[in-house]
C-alpha positions as CSV (number, residue, x, y, z in Angstrom):
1,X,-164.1,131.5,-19.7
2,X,-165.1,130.6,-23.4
3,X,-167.0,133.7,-23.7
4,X,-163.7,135.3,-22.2
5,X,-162.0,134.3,-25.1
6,X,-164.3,135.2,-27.8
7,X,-164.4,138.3,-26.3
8,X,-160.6,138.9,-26.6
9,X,-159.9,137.4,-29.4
10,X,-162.6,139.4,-31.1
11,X,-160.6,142.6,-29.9
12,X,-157.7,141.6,-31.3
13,X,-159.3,141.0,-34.6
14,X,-160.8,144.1,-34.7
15,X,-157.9,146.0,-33.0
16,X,-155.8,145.0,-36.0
17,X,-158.2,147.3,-38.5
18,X,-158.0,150.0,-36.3
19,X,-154.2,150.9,-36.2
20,X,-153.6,150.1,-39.7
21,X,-152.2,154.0,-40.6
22,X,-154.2,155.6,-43.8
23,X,-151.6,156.0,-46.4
24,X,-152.1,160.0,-47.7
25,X,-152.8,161.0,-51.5
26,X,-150.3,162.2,-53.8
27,X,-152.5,165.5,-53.9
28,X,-152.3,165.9,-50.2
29,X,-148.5,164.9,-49.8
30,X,-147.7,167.2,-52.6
31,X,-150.0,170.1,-50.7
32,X,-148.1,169.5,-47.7
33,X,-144.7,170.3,-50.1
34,X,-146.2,173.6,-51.0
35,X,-146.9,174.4,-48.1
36,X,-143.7,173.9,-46.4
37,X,-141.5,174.5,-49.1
38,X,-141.3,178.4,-48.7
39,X,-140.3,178.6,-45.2
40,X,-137.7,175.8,-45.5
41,X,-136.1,177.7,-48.0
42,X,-136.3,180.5,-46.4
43,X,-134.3,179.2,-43.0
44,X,-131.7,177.4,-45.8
45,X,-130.4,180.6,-47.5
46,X,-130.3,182.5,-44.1
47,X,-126.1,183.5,-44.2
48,X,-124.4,182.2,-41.3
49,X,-123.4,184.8,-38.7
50,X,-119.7,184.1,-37.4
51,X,-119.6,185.6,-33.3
52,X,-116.5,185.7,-31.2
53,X,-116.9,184.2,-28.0
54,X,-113.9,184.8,-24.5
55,X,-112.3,181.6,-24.1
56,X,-111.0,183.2,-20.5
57,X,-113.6,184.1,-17.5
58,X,-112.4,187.7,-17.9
């Protein structure tokens, strides 16, 4: 049972330091910006298109 429990409590420990998230660079968060900054811009200055739709079954 004591072995048990070192055991466990040892994974815990260590479990911690494994799902602590990396926080990313400034030079990799600002890459990520170029990279998605064309085609965002692209999809916001697309004109809206205005379509009439029947409002009856006919």
């Amino acid at each position: 049972m004591k072995k048990t429990l070192s055991v466990l409590l040892s994974l815990i420990a260590s479990s911690s330091a494994i799902a602590t998230p990396q926080r990313p660079s400034e030079a990799e968060i600002q890459g990520r910006n170029t990279y998605f900054i064309t085609p965002y811009k692209a999809i916001c200055n697309v004109d809206l298109q205005y379509q009439e739709t029947a409002n009856t079954a006919e």
